[in-house]
KETISE-136950 format. One record per residue (C-alpha): x, z, y. Coordinates in steps of 0.5 Angstrom, whole numbers, padded with zeros to 4 digits, always signed. Layout:
<node u="X" w="Z" v="Y"/>
...
//
This chain:
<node u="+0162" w="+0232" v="+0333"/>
<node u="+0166" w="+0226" v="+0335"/>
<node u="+0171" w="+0226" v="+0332"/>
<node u="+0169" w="+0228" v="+0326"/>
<node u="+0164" w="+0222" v="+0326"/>
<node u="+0169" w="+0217" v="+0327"/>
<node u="+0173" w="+0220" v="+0321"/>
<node u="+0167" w="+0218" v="+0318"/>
<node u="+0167" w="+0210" v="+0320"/>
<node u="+0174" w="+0211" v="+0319"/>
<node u="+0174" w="+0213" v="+0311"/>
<node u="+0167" w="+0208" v="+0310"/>
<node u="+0171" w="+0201" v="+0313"/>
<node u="+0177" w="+0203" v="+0309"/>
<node u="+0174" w="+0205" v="+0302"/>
<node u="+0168" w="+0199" v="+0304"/>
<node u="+0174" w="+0193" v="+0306"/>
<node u="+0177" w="+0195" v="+0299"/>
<node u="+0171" w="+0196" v="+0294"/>
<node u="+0169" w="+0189" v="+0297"/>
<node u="+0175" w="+0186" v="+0295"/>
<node u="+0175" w="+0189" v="+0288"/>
<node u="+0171" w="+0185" v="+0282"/>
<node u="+0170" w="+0193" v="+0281"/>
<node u="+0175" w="+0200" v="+0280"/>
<node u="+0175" w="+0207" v="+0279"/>
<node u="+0175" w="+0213" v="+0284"/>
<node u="+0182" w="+0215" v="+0283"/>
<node u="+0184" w="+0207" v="+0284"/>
<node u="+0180" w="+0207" v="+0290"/>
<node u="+0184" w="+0213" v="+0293"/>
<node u="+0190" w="+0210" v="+0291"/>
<node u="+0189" w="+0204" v="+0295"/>
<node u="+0186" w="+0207" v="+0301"/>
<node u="+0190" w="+0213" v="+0301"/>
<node u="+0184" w="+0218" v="+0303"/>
<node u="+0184" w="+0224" v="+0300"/>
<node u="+0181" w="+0225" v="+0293"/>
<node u="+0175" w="+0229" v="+0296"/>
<node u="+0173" w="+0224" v="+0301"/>
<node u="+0173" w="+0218" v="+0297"/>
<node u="+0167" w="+0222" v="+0293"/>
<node u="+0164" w="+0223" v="+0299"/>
<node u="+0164" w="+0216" v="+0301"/>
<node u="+0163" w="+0213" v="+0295"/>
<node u="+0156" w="+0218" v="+0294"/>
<node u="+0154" w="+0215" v="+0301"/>
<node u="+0155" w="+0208" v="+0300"/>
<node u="+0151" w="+0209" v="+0293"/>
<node u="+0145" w="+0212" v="+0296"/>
<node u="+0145" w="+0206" v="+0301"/>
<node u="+0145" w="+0202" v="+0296"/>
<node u="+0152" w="+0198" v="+0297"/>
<node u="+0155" w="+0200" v="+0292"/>
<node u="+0153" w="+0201" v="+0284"/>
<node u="+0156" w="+0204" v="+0277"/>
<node u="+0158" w="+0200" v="+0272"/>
<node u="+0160" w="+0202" v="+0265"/>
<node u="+0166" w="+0207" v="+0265"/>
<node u="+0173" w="+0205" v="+0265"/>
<node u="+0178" w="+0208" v="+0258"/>
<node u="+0181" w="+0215" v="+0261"/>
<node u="+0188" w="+0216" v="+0259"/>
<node u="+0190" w="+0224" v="+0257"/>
<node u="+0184" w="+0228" v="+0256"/>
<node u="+0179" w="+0229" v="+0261"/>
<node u="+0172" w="+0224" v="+0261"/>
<node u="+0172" w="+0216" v="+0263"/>
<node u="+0172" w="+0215" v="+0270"/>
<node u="+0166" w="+0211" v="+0272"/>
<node u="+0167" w="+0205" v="+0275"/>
<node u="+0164" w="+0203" v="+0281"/>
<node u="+0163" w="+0195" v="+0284"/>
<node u="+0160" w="+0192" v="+0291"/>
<node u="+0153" w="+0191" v="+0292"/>
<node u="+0153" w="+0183" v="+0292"/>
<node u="+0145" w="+0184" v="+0291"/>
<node u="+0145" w="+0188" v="+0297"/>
<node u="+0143" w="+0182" v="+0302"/>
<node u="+0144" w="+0175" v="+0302"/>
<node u="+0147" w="+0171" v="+0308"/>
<node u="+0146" w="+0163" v="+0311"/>
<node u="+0151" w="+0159" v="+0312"/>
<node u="+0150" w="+0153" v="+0317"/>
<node u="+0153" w="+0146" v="+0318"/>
<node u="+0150" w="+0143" v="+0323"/>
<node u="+0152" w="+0137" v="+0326"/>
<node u="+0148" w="+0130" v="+0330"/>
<node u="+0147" w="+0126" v="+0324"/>
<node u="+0146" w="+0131" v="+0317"/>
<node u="+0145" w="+0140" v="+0318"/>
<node u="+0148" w="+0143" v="+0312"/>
<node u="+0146" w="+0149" v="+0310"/>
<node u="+0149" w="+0154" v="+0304"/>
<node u="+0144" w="+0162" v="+0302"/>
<node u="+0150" w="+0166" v="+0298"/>
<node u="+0150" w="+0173" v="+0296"/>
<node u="+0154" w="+0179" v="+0300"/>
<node u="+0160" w="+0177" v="+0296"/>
<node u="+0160" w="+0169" v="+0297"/>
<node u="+0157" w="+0167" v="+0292"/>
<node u="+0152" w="+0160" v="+0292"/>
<node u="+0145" w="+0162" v="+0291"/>
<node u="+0142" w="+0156" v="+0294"/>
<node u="+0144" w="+0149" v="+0298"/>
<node u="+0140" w="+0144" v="+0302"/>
<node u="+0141" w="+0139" v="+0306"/>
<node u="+0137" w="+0135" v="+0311"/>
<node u="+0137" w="+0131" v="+0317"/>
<node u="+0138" w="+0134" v="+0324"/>
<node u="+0132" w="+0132" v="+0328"/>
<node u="+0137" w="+0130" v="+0335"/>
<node u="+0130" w="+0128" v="+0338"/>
<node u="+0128" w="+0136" v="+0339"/>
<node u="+0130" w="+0141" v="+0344"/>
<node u="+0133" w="+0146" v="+0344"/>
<node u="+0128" w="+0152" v="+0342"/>
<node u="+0124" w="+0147" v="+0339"/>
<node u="+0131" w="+0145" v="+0334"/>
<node u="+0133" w="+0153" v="+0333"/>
<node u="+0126" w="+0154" v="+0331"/>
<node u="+0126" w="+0148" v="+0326"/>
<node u="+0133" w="+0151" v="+0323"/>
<node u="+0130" w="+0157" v="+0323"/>
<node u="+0125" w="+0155" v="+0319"/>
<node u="+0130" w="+0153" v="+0313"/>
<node u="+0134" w="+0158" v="+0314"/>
<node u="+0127" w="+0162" v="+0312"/>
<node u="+0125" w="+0157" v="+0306"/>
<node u="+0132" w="+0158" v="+0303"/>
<node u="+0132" w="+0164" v="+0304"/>
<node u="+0125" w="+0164" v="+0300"/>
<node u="+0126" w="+0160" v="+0294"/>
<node u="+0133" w="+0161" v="+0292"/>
<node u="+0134" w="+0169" v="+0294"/>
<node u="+0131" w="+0172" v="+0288"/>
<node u="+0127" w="+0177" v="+0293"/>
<node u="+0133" w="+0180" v="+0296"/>
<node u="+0134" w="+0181" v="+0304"/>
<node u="+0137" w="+0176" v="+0309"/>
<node u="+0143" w="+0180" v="+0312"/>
<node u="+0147" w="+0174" v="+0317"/>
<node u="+0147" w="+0167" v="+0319"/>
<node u="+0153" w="+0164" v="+0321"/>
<node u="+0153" w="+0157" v="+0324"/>
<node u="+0157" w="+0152" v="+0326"/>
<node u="+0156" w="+0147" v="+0332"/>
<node u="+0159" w="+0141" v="+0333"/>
<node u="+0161" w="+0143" v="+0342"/>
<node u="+0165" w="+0147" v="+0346"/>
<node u="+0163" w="+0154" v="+0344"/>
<node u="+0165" w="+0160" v="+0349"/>
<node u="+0171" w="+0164" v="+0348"/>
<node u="+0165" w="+0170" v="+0348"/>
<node u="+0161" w="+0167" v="+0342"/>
<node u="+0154" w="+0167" v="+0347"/>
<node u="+0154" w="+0160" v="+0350"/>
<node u="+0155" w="+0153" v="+0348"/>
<node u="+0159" w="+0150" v="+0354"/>
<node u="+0158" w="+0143" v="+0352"/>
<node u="+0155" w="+0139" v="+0346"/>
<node u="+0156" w="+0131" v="+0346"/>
<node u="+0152" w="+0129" v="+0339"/>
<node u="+0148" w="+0135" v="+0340"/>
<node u="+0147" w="+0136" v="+0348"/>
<node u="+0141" w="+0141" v="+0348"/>
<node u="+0144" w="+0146" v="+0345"/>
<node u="+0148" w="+0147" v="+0351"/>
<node u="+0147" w="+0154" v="+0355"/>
<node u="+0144" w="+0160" v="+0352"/>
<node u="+0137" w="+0158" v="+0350"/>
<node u="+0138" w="+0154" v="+0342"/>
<node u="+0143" w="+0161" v="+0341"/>
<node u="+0138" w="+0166" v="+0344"/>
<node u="+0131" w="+0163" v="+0341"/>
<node u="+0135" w="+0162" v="+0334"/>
<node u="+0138" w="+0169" v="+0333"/>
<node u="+0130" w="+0172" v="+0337"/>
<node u="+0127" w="+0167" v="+0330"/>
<node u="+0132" w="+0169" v="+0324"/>
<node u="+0132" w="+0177" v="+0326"/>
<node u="+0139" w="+0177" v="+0323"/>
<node u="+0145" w="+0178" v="+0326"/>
<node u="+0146" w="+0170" v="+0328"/>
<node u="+0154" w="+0168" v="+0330"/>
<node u="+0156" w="+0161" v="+0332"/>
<node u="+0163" w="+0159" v="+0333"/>
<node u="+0165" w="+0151" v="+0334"/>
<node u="+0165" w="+0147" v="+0328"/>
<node u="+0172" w="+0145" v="+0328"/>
<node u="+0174" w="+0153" v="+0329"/>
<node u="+0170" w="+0154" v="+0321"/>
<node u="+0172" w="+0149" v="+0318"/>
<node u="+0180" w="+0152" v="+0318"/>
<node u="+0176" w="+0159" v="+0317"/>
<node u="+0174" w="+0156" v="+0311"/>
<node u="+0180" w="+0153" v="+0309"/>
<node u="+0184" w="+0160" v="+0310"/>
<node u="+0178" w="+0164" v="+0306"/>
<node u="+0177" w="+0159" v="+0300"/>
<node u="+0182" w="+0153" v="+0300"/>
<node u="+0189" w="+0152" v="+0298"/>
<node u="+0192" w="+0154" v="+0306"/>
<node u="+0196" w="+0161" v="+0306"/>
<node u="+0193" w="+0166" v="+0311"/>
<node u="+0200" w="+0168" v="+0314"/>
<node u="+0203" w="+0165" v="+0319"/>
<node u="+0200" w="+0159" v="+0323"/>
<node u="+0197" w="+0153" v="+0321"/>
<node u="+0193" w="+0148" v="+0325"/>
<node u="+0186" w="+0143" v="+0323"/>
<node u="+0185" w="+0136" v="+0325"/>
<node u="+0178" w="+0134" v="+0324"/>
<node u="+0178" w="+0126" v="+0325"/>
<node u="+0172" w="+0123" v="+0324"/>
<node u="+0168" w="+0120" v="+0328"/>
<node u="+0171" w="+0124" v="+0333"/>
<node u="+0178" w="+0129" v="+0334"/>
<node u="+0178" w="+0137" v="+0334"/>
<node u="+0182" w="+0142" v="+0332"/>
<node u="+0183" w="+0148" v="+0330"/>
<node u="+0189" w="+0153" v="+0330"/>
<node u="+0190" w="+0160" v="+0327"/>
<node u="+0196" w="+0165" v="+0327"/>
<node u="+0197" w="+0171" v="+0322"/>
<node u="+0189" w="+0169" v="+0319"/>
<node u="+0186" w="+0169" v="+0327"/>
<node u="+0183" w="+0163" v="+0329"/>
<node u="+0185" w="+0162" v="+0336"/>
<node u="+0179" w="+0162" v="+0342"/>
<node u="+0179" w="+0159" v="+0348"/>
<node u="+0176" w="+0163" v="+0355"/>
<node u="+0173" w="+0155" v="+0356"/>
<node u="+0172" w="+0153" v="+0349"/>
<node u="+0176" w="+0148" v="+0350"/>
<node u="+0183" w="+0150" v="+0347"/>
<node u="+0185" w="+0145" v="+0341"/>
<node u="+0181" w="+0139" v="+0345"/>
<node u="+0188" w="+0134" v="+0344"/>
<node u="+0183" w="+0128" v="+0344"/>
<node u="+0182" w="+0129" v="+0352"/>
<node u="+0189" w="+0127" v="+0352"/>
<node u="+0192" w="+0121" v="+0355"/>
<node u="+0197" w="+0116" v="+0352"/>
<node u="+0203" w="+0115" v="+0356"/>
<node u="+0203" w="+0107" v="+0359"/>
<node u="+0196" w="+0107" v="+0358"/>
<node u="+0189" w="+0107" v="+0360"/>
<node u="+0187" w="+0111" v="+0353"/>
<node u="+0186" w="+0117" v="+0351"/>
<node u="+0188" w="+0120" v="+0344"/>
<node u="+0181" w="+0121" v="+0341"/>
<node u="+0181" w="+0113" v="+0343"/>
<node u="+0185" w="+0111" v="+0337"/>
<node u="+0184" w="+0118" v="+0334"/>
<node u="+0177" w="+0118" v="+0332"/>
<node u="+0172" w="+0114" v="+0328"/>
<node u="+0168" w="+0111" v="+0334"/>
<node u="+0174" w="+0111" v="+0339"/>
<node u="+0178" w="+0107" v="+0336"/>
<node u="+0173" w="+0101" v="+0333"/>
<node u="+0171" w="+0100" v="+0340"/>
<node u="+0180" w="+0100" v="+0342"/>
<node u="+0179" w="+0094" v="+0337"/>
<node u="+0173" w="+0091" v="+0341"/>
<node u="+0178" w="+0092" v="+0346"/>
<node u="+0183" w="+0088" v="+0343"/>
<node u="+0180" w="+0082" v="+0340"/>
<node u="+0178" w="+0084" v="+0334"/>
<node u="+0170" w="+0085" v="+0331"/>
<node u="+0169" w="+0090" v="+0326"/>
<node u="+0165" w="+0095" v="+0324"/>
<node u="+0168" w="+0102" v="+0322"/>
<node u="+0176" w="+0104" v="+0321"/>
<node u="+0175" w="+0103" v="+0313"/>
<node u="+0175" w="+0095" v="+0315"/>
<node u="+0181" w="+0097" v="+0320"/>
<node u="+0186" w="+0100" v="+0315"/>
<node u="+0183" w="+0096" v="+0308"/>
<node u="+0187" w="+0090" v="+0312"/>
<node u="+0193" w="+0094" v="+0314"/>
<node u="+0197" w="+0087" v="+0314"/>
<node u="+0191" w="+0084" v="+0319"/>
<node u="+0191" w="+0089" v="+0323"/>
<node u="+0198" w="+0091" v="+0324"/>
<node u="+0199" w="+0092" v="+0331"/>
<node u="+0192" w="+0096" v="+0332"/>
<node u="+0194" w="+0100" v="+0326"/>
<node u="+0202" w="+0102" v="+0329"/>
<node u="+0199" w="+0104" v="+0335"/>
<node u="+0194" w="+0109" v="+0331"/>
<node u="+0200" w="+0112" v="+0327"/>
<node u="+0204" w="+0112" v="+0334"/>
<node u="+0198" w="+0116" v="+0337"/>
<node u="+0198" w="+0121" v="+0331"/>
<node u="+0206" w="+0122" v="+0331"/>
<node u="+0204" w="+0123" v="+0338"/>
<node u="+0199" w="+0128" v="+0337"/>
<node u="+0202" w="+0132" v="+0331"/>
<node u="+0209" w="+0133" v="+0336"/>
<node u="+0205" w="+0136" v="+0341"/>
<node u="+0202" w="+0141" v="+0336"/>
<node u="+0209" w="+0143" v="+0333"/>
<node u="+0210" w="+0143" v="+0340"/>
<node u="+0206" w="+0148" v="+0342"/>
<node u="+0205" w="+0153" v="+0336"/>
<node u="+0211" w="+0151" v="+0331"/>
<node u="+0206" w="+0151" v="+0325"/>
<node u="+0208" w="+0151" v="+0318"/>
<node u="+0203" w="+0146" v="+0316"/>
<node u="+0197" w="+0141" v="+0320"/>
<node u="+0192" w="+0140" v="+0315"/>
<node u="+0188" w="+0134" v="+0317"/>
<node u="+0179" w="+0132" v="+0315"/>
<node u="+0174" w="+0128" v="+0317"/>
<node u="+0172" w="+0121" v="+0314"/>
<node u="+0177" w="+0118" v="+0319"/>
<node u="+0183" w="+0122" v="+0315"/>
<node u="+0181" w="+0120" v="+0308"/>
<node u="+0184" w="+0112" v="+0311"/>
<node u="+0191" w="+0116" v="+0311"/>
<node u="+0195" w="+0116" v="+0305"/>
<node u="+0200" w="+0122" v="+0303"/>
<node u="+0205" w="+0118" v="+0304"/>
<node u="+0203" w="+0116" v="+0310"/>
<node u="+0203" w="+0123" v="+0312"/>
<node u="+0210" w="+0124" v="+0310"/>
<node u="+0212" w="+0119" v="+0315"/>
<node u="+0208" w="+0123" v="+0321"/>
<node u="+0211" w="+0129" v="+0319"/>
<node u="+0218" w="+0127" v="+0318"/>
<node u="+0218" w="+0123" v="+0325"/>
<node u="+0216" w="+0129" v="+0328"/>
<node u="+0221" w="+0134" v="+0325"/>
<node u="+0226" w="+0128" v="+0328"/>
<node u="+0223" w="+0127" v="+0335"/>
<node u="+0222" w="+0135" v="+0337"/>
<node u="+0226" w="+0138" v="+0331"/>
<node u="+0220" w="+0142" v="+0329"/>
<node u="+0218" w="+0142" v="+0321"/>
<node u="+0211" w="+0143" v="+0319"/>
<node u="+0208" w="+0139" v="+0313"/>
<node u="+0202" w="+0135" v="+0314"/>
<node u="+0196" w="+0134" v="+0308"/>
<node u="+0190" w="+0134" v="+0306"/>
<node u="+0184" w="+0139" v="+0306"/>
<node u="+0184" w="+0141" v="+0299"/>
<node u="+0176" w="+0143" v="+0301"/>
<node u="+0175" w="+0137" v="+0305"/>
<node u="+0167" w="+0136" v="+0309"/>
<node u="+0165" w="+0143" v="+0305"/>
<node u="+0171" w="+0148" v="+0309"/>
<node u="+0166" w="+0148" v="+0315"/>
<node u="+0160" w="+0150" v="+0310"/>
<node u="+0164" w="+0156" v="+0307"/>
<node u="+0167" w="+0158" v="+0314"/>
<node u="+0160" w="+0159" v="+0317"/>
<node u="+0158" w="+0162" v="+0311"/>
<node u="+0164" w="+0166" v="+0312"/>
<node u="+0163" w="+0168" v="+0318"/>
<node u="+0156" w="+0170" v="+0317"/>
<node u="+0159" w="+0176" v="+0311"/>
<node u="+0164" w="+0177" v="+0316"/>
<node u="+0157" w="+0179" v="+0322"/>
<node u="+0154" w="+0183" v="+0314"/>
<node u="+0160" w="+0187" v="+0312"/>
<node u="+0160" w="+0189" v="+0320"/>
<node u="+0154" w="+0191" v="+0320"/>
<node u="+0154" w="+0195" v="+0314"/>
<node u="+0161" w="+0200" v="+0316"/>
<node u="+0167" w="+0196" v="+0316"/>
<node u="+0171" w="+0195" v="+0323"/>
<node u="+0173" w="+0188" v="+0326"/>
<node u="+0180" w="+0191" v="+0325"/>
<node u="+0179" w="+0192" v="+0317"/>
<node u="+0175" w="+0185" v="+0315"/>
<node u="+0182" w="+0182" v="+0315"/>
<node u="+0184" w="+0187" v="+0309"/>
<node u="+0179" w="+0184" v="+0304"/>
<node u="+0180" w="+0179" v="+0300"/>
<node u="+0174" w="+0175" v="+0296"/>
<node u="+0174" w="+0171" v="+0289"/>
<node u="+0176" w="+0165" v="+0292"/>
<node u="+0176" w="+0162" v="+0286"/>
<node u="+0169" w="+0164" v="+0284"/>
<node u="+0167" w="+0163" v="+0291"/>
<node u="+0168" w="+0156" v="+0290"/>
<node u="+0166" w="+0154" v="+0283"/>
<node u="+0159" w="+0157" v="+0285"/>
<node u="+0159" w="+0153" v="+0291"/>
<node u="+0161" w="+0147" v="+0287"/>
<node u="+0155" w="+0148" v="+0282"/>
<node u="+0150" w="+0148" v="+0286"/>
<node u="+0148" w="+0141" v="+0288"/>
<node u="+0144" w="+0141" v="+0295"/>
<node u="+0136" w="+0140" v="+0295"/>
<node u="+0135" w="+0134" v="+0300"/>
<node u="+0130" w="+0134" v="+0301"/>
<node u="+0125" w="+0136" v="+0307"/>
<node u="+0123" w="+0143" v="+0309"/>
<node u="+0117" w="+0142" v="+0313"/>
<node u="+0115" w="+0149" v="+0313"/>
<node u="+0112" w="+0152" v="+0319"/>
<node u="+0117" w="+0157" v="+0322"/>
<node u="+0111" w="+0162" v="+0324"/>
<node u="+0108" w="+0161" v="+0317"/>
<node u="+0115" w="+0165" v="+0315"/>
<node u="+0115" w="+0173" v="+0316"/>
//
């Protein structure tokens, strides 16, 4: 009996991981593709109808004689999903579908002041009204959020949160999952924004590739073969607590939005962001050489240690780097420690860490519902569909106050 239920689960997660993949397909198509036996995919595909994940739709041409074949497409109405970018100044939230696709958006201010229960409680809340106003009735399937801390490599606590020091611990991640009632997952912010990238940006999933998130402060991310590495401390890609070689100063000192207008203070100079910095390269030369001999620095310890074949860099902090200022990183880097990367531009920009946690919700609903971890790598969404429905879809911003316990 065990064996047989788990050829079951076998022959449901294959069938589902390319049926998901699929605008839609036929059974004979289906078999070809998961190399199942004729009879099992009919038996699979009568099971997956009855549970509702999987409809017909209008019958496909049937060359030689015989009848049409029926085609057959994933239950993109079967359940929806929340995705959450929550960060120490604006929470950012996106409701799909089960195939990905932007059902509703908002955005709002995150209430820094609350505790740790109390601030699940209140994203909760608009997780709920989201859900409510823009879920056409359908059922919430998963959460996926983003936190802008160290998350363990066991995905069940925060270690430690800077901006957002109350969620550290257990409490926030219980309270909240306990609120949503949903499969609730939470991984570093930085460690979405490059699950994001993979999934719906220009990034290929082969290979390995590293993020750089620059903004008012410096993360990273690495994947290898589509996996996003994780660390057992949450610290692994922290290249920001380095110290910079002669100095007392760290690399997220000259790195990082607040770093390194404080570095400037230190140097005599009085200004109020990194746009007035690089704005007036000829003024603030010897502050900006030090910033670009601190970002060769950092690329040559990341080529180093993963031999990328690119370093795709983000943050508000990034957008002050030019192409061709890139250029020259990567090109010092080659020379320097004879490893050749390229280094550029998100292609999603501050939208890549919304969609990995978007992503990572699909990845908890496709589990939940028969697909292995093992098999979730295998499907393929509609990048592009993904992104011209997100894209549509303005974010509302104003305020949900909801009361929580208001919503059942």
């Amino acid at each position: 009996m065990a064996a047989a239920s788990l050829t079951r689960g076998y022959n449901r997660s294959v069938a589902l991981s390319s049926i998901i993949s699929a605008v839609e397909l036929d059974r004979p198509r289906l078999v070809a593709e998961t190399g199942l036996s004729q009879a099992t995919v009919f038996r699979v595909v009568d099971d997956l109808m009855q549970d509702g994940l999987v409809v017909e739709t209008d019958a496909s041409p049937r060359v030689g004689p015989g009848r049409n074949a029926t085609r057959i497409r994933f239950n993109e109405s079967h359940a929806m999903v929340v995705g959450v970018d929550l960060g120490g100044t604006n929470c950012r939230l996106v409701l799909s579908d089960a195939l990905g696709n932007t059902l509703g958006r908002l955005v709002d201010t995150t209430p820094v002041a609350l505790s740790g229960s109390e601030l699940a409680d209140w994203l909760a809340g608009h997780v709920f009204e989201l859900t409510a106003r823009y879920g056409q009735g359908a059922e919430l399937g998963a959460v996926g959020i983003g936190l802008p801390g160290a998350v363990a490599g066991d995905k069940e606590h925060v270690i430690a949160s800077v901006n957002l020091p109350q969620i550290a611990g257990t409490e926030f991640i219980d309270c909240l999952s306990e609120a949503t009632g949903v499969p609730t997952a939470v991984d570093n912010d930085s460690n979405l924004a490059l699950v994001g990238e993979l999934q719906y940006g220009a990034v290929p999933r082969g290979g390995t590739v590293a993020l750089l998130v620059i903004g008012t402060g410096l993360s990273a991310a690495v994947a290898v073969d589509g996996r996003v590495l994780s660390g057992r401390e949450g610290v692994l890609g922290e290249f920001g607590r380095l110290p910079l070689y002669g100095s007392g100063y760290r690399v997220r000192d000259l790195v990082s939005g607040a770093g390194l207008v404080a570095y400037a203070a230190d140097q005599g100079y009085d200004v109020s962001s990194t746009r007035e910095l690089f704005a007036k390269p000829h003024k603030y030369r010897r502050v900006l050489d030090e910033v670009y001999r601190a970002l060769t620095h950092l690329a040559s310890i990341m080529s180093i240690a993963y031999e990328p074949q690119s370093i795709v860099v983000t943050g508000g902090f990034s957008e002050s780097l030019d192409e061709a200022s890139l250029a020259r990183i990567a090109a010092q880097v080659e020379t320097s420690v004879s490893v050749r990367t390229s280094i550029h531009h998100s292609s999603l920009g501050e939208a890549a860490g919304l969609l990995g946690a978007m992503s990572l919700g699909l990845s908890n609903l496709y589990h939940g519902i028969g697909v292995y971890r093992d098999d979730l790598a295998a499907i393929r969404s509609d990048s592009a569909a993904v992104i011209r429905s997100f894209e549509a879809s303005a974010p509302e911003r104003e305020p949900i106050r909801l009361p929580l316990r208001s919503v059942v």
